[in-house]
C-alpha positions as CSV (number, residue, x, y, z in Angstrom):
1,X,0.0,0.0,0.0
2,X,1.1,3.1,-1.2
3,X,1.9,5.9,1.9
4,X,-0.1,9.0,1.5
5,X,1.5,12.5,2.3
6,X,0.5,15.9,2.2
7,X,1.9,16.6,-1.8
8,X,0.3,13.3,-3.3
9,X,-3.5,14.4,-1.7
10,X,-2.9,18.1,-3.0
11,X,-1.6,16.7,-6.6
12,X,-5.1,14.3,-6.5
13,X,-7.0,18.0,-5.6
14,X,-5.7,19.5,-9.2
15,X,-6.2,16.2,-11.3
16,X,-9.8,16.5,-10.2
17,X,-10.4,20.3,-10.1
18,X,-10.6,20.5,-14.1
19,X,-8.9,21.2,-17.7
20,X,-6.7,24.2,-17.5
21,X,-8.3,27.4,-19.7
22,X,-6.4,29.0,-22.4
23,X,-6.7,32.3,-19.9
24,X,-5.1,30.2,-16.6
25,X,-1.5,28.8,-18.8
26,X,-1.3,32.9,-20.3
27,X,-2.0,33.9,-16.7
28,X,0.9,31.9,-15.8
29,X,3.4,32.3,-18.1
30,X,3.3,36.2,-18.2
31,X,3.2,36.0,-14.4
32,X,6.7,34.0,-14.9
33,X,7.7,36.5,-17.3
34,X,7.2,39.1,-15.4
35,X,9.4,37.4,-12.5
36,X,12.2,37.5,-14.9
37,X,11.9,40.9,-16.0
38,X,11.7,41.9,-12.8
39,X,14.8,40.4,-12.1
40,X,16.8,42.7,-14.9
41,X,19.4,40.1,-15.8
42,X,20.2,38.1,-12.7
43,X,18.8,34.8,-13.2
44,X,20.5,32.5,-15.0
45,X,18.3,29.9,-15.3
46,X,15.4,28.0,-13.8
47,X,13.4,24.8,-14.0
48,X,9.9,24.7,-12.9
49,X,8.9,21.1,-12.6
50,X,6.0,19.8,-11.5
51,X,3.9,22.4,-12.5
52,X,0.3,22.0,-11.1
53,X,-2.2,23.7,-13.3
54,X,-6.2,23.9,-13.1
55,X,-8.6,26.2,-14.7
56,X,-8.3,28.8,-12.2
57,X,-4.5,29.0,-11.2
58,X,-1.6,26.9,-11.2
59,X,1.4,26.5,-8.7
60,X,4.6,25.4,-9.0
61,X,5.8,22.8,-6.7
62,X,9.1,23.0,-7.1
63,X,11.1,25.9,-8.8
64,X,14.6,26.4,-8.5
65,X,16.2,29.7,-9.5
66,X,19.8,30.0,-10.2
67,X,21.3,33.8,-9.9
68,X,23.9,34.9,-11.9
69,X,27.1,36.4,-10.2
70,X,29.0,39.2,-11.5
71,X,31.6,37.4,-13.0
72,X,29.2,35.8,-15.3
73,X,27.6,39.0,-16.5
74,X,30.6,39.9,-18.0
75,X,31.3,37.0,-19.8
């Protein structure tokens, strides 16, 4: 029997809740967008992964940002 936790009954919630809309994925893209513009140049990268997404709003579960340093601006 599998062990259920806190993350697997809140992933079961958003496979239930509904398809995403076209409006709730542009919602959250220019919502990421705007996260990177905001930061003017010092991420480096970033890998959202899972991404939960229903009709209404998504979240992302985990999300790792990597900052540049100054050494790497230059370059």
């Amino acid at each position: 029997m599998l062990h259920v936790n806190p993350v697997s009954t809140q992933a079961q919630a958003y496979r239930q809740s509904g398809r995403p809309t076209e409006r709730s994925v542009i919602k959250v893209l220019a919502g990421l967008s705007n996260v990177i513009a905001d930061a003017r140049g010092r991420i480096g990268s970033t890998d959202v992964n899972p991404f939960l997404l229903t009709a209404e709003h998504g979240v992302a579960v985990d999300a790792p940002v990597v900052l540049r340093n100054r050494a790497s601006k230059s370059a």
